[in-house]
N, C-alpha and C positions, 0 to 999 in steps of 0.2 A: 571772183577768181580771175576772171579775164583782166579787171583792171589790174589786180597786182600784178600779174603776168605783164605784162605792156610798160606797166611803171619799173620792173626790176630788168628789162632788157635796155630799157631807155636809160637806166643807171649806167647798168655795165660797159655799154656806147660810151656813153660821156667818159667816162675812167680810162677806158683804152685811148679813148683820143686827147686825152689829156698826158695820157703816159709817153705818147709819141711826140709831144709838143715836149714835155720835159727831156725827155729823153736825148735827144737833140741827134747830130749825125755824127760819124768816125773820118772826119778828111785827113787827119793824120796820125801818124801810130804815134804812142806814149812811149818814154824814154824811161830806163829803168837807172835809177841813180845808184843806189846801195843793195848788197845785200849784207842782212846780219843775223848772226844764230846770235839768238834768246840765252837756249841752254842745249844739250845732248838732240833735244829735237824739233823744239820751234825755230824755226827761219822766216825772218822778219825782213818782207821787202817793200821799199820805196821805188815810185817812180814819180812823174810827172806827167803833166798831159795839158796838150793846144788850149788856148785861151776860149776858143771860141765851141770845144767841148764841153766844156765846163754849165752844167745842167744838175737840178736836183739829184735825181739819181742818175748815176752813170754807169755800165756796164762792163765788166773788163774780163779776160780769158786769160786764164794762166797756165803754162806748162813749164812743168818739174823735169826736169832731165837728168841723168847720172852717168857720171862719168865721162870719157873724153869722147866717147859715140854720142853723148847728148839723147843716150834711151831715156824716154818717155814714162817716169814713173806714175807719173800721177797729173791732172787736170781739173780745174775748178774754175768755172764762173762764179763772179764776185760783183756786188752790186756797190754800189762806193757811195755815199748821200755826201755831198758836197759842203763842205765848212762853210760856216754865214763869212767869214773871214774872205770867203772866195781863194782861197790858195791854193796852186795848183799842185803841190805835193801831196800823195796818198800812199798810204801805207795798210798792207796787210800782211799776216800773219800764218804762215805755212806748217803744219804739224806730219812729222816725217814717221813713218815707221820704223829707219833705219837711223841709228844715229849717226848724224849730222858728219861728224869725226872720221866715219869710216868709209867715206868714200868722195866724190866731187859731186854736187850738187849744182845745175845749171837752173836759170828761171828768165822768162820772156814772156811777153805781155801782149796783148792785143786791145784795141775798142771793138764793140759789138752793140749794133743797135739795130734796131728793130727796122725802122724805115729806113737806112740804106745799105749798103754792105759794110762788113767787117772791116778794118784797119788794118794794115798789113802789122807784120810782126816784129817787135822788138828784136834788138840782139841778145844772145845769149848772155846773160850773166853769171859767173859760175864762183862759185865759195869752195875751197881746197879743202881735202882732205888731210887727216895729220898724215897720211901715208907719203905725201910727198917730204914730210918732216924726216930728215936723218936720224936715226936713235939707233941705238944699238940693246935695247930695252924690246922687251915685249911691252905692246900697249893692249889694251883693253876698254871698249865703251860698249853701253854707260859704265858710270864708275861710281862709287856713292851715290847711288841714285834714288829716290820713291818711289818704289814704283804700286798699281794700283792691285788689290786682290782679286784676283779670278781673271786678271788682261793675260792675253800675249804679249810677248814682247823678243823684239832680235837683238842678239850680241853678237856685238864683231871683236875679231884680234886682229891686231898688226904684226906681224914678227916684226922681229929686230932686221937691221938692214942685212940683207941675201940670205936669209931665210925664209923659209916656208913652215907656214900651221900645220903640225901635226895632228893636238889633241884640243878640244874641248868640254868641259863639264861643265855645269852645273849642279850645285849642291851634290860634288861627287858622284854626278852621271853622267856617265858619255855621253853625248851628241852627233849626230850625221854635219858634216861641214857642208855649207852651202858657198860657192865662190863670190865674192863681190867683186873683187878685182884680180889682178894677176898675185896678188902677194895674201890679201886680204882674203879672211873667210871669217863665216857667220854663223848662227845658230839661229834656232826659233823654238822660244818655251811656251806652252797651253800652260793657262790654268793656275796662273801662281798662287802661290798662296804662304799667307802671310807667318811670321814665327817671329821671336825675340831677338834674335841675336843678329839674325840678316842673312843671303843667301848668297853663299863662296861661288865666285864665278874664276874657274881654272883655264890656261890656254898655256901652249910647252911648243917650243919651235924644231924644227928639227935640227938647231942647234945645240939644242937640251936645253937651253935655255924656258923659264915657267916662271907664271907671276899670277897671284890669285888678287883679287879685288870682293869684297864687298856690295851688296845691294839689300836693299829693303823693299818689304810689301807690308803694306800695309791696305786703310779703309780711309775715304772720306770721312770729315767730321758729322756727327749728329748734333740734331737741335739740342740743347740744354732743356731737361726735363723737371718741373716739381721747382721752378725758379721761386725764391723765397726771399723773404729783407725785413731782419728785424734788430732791433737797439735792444741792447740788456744795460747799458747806462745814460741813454740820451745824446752820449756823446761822440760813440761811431756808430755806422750802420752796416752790418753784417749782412752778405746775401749770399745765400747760398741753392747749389743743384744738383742734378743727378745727371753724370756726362751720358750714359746712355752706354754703348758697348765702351768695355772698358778697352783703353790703347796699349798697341802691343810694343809700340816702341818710347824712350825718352832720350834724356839729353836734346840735341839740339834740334830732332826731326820729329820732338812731340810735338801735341796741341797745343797751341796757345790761344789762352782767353783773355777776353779783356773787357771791362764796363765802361761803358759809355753812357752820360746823362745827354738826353734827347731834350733840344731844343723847344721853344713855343712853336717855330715853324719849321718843324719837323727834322731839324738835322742833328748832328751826333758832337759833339763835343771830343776833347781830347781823354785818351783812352786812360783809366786805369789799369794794371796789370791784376792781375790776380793767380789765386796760389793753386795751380793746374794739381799737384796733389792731392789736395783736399776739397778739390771746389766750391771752392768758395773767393767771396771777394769784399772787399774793406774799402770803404769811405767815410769821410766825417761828416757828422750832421749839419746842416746848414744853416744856420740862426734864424728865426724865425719864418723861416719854410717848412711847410708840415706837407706835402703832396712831392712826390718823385716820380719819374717818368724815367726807366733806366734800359738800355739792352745789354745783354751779354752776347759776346761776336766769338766764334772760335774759329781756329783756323787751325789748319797743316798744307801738307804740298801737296796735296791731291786737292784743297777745296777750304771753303769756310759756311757755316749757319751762324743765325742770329733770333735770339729769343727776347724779347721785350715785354718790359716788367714794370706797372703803376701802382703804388700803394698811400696810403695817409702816415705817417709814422706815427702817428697817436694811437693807430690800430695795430701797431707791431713794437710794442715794446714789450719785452721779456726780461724783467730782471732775474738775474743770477745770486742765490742766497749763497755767500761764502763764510767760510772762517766759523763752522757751525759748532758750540761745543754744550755739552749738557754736564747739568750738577743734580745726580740723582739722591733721591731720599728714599724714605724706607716705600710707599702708595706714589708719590706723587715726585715729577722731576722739571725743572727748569733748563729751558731750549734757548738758546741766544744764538743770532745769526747775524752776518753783515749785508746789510744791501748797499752796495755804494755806487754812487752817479748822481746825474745832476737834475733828481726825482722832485723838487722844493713845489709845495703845494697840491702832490699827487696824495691820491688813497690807496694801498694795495692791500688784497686778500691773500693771504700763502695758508697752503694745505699738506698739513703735518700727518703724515703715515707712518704707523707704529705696528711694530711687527716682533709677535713671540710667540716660539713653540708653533710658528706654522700657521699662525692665527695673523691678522691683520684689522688694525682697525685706523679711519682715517680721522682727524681733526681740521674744522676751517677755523680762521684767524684774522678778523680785520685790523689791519692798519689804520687807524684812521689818519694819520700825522705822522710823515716820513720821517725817521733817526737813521744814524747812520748805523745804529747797533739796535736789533728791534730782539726782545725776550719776551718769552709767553712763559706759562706754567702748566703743565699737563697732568692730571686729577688721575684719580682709579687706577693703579696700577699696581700690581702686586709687589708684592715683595720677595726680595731674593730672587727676581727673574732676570733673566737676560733679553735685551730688548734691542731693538736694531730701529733707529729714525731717520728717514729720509723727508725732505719739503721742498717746494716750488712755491715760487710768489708772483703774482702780477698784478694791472692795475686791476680794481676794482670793476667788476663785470667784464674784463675782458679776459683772453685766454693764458691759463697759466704759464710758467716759463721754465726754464728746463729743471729736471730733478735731482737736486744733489746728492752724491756719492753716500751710501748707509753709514751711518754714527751708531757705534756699539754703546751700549752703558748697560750696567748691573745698580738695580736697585738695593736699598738695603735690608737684611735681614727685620723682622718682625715681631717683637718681643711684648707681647699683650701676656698680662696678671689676670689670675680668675681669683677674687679672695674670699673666704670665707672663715667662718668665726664658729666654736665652741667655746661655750658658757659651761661654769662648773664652779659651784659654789654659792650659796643664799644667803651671806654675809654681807658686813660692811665691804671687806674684799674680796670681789669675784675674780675669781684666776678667768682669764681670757687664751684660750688657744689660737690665734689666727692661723691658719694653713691657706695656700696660695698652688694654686696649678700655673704651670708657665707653658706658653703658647713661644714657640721661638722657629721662624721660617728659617732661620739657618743653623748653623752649629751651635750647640750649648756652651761652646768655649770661648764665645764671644760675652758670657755674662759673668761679670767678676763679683759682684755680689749685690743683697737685696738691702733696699733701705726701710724700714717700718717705724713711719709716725703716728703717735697716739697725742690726741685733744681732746680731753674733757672740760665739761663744763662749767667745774667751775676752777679750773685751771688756765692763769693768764697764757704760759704757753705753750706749744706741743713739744712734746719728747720724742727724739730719735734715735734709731740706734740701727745698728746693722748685722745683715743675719745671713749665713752662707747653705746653710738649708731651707726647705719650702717649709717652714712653720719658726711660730716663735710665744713664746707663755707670757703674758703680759698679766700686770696686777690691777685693776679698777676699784674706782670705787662703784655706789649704786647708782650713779648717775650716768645720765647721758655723754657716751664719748665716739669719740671720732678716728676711723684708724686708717692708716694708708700706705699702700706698699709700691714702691716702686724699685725696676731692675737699673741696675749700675752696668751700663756694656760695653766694649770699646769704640761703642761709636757715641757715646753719651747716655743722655736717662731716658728709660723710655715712658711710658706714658702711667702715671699713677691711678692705682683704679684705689678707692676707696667705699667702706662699707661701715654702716654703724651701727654701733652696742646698743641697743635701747635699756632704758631703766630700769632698775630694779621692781619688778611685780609680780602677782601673783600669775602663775601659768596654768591657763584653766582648763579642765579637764575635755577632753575631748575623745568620742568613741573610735574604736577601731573597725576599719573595715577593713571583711577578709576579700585577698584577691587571689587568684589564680593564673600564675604565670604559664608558660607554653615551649614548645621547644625554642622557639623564636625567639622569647623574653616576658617583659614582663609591660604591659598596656597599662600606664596610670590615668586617671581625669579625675579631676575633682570640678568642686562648683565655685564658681566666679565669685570674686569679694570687689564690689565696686569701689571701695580706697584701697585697695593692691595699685596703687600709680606707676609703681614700678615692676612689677610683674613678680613671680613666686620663685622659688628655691624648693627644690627638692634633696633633700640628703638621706642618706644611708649608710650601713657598715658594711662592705663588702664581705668581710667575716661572719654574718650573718649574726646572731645571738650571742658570741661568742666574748668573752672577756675584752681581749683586743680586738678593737674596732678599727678598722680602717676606713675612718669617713670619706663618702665619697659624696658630691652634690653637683644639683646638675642646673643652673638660673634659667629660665620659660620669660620669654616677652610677659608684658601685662594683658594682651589681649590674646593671648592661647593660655587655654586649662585643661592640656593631655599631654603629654611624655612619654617616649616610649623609649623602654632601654634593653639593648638587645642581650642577649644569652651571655654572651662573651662575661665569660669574668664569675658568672653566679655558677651555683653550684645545686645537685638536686639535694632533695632531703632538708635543706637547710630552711631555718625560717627567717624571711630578711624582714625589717620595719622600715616604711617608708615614710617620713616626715616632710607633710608639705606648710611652708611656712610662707606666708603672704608678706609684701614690700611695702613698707608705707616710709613717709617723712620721718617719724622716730627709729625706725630699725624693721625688723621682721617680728613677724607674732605666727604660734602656732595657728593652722588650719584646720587639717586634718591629717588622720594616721590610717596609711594602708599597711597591713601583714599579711604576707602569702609566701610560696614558694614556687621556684620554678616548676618542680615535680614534689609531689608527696609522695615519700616510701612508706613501708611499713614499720607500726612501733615497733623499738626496740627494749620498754621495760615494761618488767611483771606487773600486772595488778596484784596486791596485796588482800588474800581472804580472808576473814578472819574465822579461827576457830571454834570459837564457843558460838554457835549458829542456835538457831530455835527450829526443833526440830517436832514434831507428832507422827501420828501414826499415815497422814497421808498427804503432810506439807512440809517442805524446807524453808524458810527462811534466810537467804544469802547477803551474807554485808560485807564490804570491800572498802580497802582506800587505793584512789589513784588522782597521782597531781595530772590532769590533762592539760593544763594553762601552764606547763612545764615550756616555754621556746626551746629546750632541747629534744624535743620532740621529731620526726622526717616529717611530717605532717598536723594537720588539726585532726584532733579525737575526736570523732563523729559522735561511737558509742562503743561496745561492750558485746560480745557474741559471750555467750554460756552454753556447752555443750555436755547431755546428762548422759550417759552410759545405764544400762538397767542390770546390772547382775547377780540374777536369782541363785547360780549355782557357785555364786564368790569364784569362778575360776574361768567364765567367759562371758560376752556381752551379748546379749538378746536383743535389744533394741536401742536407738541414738535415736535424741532427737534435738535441734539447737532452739535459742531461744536468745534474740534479739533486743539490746535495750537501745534507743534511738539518741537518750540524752545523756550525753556526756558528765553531767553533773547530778544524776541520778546512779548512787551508789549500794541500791539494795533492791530484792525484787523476793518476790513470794512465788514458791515453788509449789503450788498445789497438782492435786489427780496423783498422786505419787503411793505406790502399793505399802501396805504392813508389812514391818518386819521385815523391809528389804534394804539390799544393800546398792546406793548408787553413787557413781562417782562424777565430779562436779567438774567443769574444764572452763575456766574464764580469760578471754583475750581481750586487748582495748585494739580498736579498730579505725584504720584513717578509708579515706577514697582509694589508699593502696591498697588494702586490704587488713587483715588481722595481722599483729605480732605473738610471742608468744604467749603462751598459756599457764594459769595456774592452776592447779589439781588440789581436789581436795573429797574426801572419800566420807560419805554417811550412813547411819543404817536407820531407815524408819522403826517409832516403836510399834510393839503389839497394841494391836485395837481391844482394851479391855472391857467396851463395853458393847463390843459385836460379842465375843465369848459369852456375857453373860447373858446376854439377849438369846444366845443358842441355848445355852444350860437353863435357862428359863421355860422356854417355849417346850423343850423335851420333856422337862418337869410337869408342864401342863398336861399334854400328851398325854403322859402316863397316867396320871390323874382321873381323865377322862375318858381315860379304856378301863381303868379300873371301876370305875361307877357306870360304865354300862354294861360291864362283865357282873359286877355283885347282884342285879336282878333278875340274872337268867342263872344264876350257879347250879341249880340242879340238875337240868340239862346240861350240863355244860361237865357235870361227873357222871354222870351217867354214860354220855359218848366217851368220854375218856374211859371210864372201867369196862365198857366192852372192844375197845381197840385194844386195850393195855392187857386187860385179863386172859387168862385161859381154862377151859374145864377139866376137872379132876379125871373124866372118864378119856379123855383123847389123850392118846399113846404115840409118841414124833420118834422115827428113827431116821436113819442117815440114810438115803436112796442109793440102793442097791440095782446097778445096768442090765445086768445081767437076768438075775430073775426075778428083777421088778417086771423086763418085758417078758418074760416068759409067761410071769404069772397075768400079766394083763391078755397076753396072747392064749391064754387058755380062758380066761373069763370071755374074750370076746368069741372066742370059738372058729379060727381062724385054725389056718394051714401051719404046723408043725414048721419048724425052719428046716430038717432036712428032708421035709416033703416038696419042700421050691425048689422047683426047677431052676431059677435064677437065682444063686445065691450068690454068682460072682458079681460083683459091681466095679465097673469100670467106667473113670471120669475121663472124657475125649476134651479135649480144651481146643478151642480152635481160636485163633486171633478174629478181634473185631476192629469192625471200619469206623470211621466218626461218623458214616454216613449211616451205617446199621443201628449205632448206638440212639440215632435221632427218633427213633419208633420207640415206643415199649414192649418190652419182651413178651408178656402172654398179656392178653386185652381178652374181652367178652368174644368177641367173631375172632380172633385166632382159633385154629385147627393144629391138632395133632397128625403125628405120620398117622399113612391108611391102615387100619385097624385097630387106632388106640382111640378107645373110650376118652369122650371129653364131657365138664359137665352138663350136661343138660342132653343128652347123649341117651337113646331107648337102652334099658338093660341089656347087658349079655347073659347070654343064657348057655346050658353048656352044648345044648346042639348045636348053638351058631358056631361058624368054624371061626378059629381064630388065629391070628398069623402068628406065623413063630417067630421070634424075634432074636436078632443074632446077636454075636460077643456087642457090637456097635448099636443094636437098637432095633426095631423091628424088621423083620424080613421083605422084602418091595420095597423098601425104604429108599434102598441106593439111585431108583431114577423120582422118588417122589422132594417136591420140595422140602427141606430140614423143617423142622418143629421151630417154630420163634422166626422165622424169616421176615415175616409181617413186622416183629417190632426191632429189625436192621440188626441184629444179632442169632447169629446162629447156635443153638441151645442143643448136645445129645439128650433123652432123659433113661434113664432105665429106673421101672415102675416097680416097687414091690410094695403090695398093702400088709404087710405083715406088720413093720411097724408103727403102721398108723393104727390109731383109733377111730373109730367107725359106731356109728347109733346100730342097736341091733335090726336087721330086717329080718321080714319074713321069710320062711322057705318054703322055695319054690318046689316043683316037681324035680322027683328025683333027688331030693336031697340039696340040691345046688343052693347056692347063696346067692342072693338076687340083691341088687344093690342099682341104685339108677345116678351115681355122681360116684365121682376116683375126685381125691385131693391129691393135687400135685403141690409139691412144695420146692422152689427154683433155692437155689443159693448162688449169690455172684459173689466172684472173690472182692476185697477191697485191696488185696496187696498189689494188686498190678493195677497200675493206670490203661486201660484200653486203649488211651489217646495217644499213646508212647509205642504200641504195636503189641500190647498185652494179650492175655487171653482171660476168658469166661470162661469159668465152667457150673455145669448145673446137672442139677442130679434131682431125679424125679422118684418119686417111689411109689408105686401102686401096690395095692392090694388087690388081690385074684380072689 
């Protein structure tokens, strides 16, 4: 660190004392020769200076003065490096704030050097102002002037001669006046800022006299940005850039640019102009030079940049594809374009962009071999669209060149034949039906009519003819022919589809399979035929079974065997046939045949019963016709429901039962388990997966089982038989019981029973109390209601008791000393707080006892005459007229004997 140190003060030594040797000394002052204004504010002065001043660099002092005091505006040291020339003339360049115009300007000079003293001072030089100029004008500086964005800047006025400044503005705003001179005044603006049209500078004397002027602000130039150069013919070279802020002024105080080709040894050649509107700039290519080395210079009055630009022109060529026109077809259209320049032995690639409905798709394209007219052809296109093409081309692996303007074209409509053929007739001549669906991407008014050629084979040549409907009847013979249909349109023919008849043969039988379509439609497949080379045809009659057919057919690839055909168009209930017919080199040959319906409904006709049926005593025998292979059918007939009704009393139904037949071609069924002698009636429906249609009725009556009767009338006859022969062995017994039930004896005497003195007379035999010797002879039934709860017991049981005092069986005699209670109009005397008689069996029973007219065994008598007896028969009656359970009453009546 210390040597650097040492080594960079021992530099700066040497330098200083080298500067003082150059520098030389000031023995006498410099002479100022000229002064000259530039423009409104550079002042350009000359002077001169001693021969023996005259040193590399030289030192000089300058002072600016104004006006006829020679105040001091301004000072600058100025360092002068001496011409190899040695001339003692120098010149520099003074930049004023005030413009130059508006006032006197004085300038004087000194030398100044280091090692001796300064040089004394030049004389004043002084440059007038226009103010000493007589006019009778108002004047104004600057005047047209540039000035820069965002500076200061001072305007002066002059009145007119013996006038004084009253007013000044800019851009119609007053100003404070600053004095320059006795007549002379100034302004000073902050901050300009730039606009289009330029900034009105106003000044008005107090003569009335006013005069407006003009100025502009603007910006220095920018660098040129995104500098570019490329050939679209070989033969000029285009360069172009981005000026950067765009400029606010033109005509003669815009930008100007210019290109310049730079030398090997690095200098600029003479300028070409270039187009400031567009920027861009133009030169020709230079015969066998392929490397350039260019700048672009721009310039205004505030300043100039410069941007410099090397390329190969091999790598910048851009041809431009012009004069583009296409010839569209119906899929496919033809693109011609022009490349022109001077491209001989070049390759270019151009990339074709195709655009419709929003969609875009792009094409590449080599050139290999320049024309001056290059055409492609463009594939896959639809028809009847509208399409919009645009392409760029360049060399071969290099970058593309610009993209020309969109080319409308409409493709043309699209008119594709679907044809197909019915056969009808097994003769020598077969009537031929061809029908044709037409396919047309545009309007149908564009096909004026259909052409149909037929070739047979052994016919040298075909027949044509023309047809303005989609079908046409042709006559063959059984040979092989050939037919073909093409549409007529105003755009010409379009593309003939052909289909052939095969030979007369035999068409072999093939079964049907049943299918079941969906709401969706109907799902076909069959099985693959490996010479089907052309793939299969399916046809049908949209009218289903129906008389008129309306063929419809749908052709399948040869490598797909499913088709699926939606709802649309079919119908339910209906039954449709689907014929698939496979494709070979002779024609088509039947496959197979599907039948189904979209929906099965229910039949709609009777089965037919027949009435002479085979009937017995406990089977029916039922026989029907019904066509179920009928296709007017809503569905396939599965089978048959039979529903029997049983009615014994012919006037309502006791029992139903049905009775299902599964096959449809099963037309009779045996009706067993069925009663004698009854009458039942028979109900038969034909039945799909819909369900049953209707019914036919039909009414039978079982016979009598005549050999059950006589099997009865047998059996009884046996019977009897056999009670007879075991009666004939015992018969005398057997009269005997009978004559003493049946008999009666001569000595027994029967009269009619007499109430009255039948009991009297019994009541004296048994020797019993007199009736008006009883005390009791009134008898009174008390009924009292019973509970269900009372009625749950039995009324008199073995351990029931009587009220206190009444004899029960099994009870020691009464005797007539024992006392005995009296018993009142209700029943025995005490009674009223004892429990009732019968209480025990939940029913409550009065009795009142008289044994008068009971009968009674005789007993013995006791002391005293009394009648001794050891049991009373009671005898209860309960009504049956009243239900108890309803809140009825009992009653019971007891009768004893005393």
């Amino acid at each position: 660190m210390y040597l650097l140190w040492s080594a960079t003060v021992l530099f700066m030594t040497c330098v200083q004392h080298a500067h003082r040797l150059s520098a030389g000394s000031c023995d006498s002052q410099p002479n100022i020769v000229e002064l000259h204004a530039k423009d409104t504010w550079n002042l350009e002065v000359r002077w001169t200076a001693n021969e023996k001043q005259i040193r590399k660099f030289q030192v000089y002092e300058f002072q600016i003065g104004s006006n006829e005091s020679f105040t001091v505006v301004d000072q600058k040291n100025v360092s002068i490096e001496a011409s190899e020339t040695g001339a003692p003339l120098y010149t520099w360049v003074w930049t004023s704030a005030l413009p130059l115009p508006c006032a006197d300007h004085s300038v004087r000079v000194r030398c100044v050097s280091v090692s001796s003293l300064a040089s004394s001072w030049s004389e004043w030089t002084t440059i007038t102002g226009h103010h000493h100029l007589p006019s009778g004008q108002v004047r104004l500086f600057p005047m047209q002037q540039v000035l820069r964005e965002g500076s200061s800047a001072i305007f002066c006025c002059i009145p007119a001669d013996g006038a004084n400044v009253t007013t000044m503005k800019m851009a119609n705003k007053p100003y404070s006046l600053d004095p320059v001179s006795q007549h002379v005044r100034a302004i000073r603006v902050e901050g300009l800022k730039p606009n289009r049209f330029g900034l009105n500078f106003i000044c008005q004397d107090d003569s009335g006299k006013k005069r407006t002027v003009l100025n502009y602000v603007t910006f220095p130039p920018e660098i040129p940005q995104n500098l570019t150069c490329g050939t679209s013919d070989l033969r000029e070279v285009v360069c172009s850039w981005i000026p950067g802020r765009k400029p606010n002024l033109y005509s003669f105080r815009r930008r100007n640019y210019t290109l310049h080709f730079q030398s090997s040894d690095g200098g600029y050649g003479a300028g070409v102009p270039c187009d400031v509107m567009h920027s861009r700039c133009t030169f020709s290519v230079v015969p066998e030079q392929s490397f350039y080395n260019i700048s672009i210079l721009v310039k205004n009055a505030l300043g100039e940049e410069r941007q410099n630009y090397a390329f190969n022109i091999s790598d910048r060529v851009f041809p431009v594809a012009a004069d583009v026109s296409v010839i569209a077809g119906v899929t496919d259209a033809e693109i011609s374009w022009a490349l022109t320049g001077n491209f001989s032995g070049l390759q270019f690639s151009c990339r074709i962009t195709l655009e419709s409905a929003g969609e875009q798709r792009e094409l590449q394209f080599v050139i290999p071999e320049w024309e001056q007219r290059v055409c492609v052809r463009v594939q896959q296109l639809q028809p009847s669209c509208q399409y919009s093409v645009t392409l760029c081309c360049g060399l071969q692996g290099k970058h593309c060149g610009p993209t020309t303007a969109p080319t409308h074209f409409s493709t043309d409509p699209l008119v594709m034949l679907d044809v197909w053929r019915k056969i009808e007739g097994r003769g020598l001549n077969r009537i031929i039906t061809v029908l044709w669906k037409t396919f047309n991407s545009g309007s149908d008014s564009n096909i004026q009519l259909f052409e149909v050629c037929v070739k047979q084979t052994d016919a040298e040549e075909k027949v044509c003819e023309n047809a303005t409907k989609a079908q046409v009847d042709l006559t063959v013979g059984p040979g092989v022919c050939h037919v073909s249909v093409r549409a007529v349109t105003l755009m010409g023919l379009s593309v003939p589809n052909n289909i052939t008849i095969p030979a007369l043969h035999l068409v072999p039988e093939v079964l049907e399979k049943r299918i079941m379509g969906n709401t969706e439609g109907f799902q076909l497949s069959w099985s693959s035929v490996a010479s089907a080379t052309c793939g299969y045809n399916v046809e049908w009659c949209m009218m289903g079974s129906a008389a008129q057919c309306d063929l419809q057919w749908s052709k399948v690839p040869a490598n797909q065997t499913s088709l699926f055909l939606r709802a649309d168009g079919f119908r339910k209930g209906c039954r449709y046939t689907f014929r698939i017919l496979s494709c070979h080199g002779e024609g088509y040959r039947i496959h197979e045949k599907h039948v189904g319906y979209l929906e099965e409904q229910k039949p709609l006709q009777f089965p037919e019963l027949f009435h002479s049926v085979s009937v017995s005593w406990s089977s029916v025998k039922l026989e029907w016709t019904f066509n179920e292979e009928d296709p007017a059918h809503p569905g396939f007939i599965t089978g048959y429901m039979i529903t029997v009704y049983s009615d014994s009393d012919q006037n309502a139904s006791h029992s139903l039962w049905n009775v299902s037949v599964d096959r449809p071609d099963w037309k009779t069924l045996d009706m067993a388990g069925l009663g004698e002698n009854q009458q039942y009636v028979f109900c038969l429906a034909a039945c799909t997966r819909a369900g049953c249609g209707p019914v036919t009725i039909l009414t039978i009556t079982t016979h009598q089982n005549s050999y059950l009767l006589l099997a009865k009338v047998l059996i009884l006859f046996l019977v009897l038989i056999g009670c007879f022969l075991c009666c004939w062995s015992c018969r005398k017994t057997l009269m005997e019981i009978t004559g003493d039930v049946f008999s009666l004896q001569s000595d027994h005497m029967m009269k009619v029973l007499q109430l009255d003195g039948d009991l009297y007379e019994v009541s004296e035999k048994l020797r019993v109390l007199l009736v008006e010797d009883c005390k009791y002879c009134d008898l009174e039934i008390v009924e009292a209601p019973s509970t269900t709860a009372e009625k749950s017991q039995v009324l008199l049981n073995n351990n029931s008791k009587g009220p206190k005092g009444l004899p029960m069986l099994g009870d020691p005699p009464l005797t007539e000393n024992r006392p005995a209670h009296r018993p009142t109009q209700l029943g025995w005397a005490g009674m009223e707080d004892a429990p009732m008689w019968g209480e025990q069996g939940g029913e409550t029973v009065m009795s009142m006892m008289n044994l008068t007219y009971l009968p009674s065994p005789q007993f013995p008598k006791g002391p005293a005459g009394a009648a001794e007896f050891t049991r009373t028969d009671s005898i209860n009656h309960r009504s049956q007229d009243t239900d108890p359970s309803n809140g009825g009453y009992v009653a019971a009546v007891t009768m004893v004997k005393m």
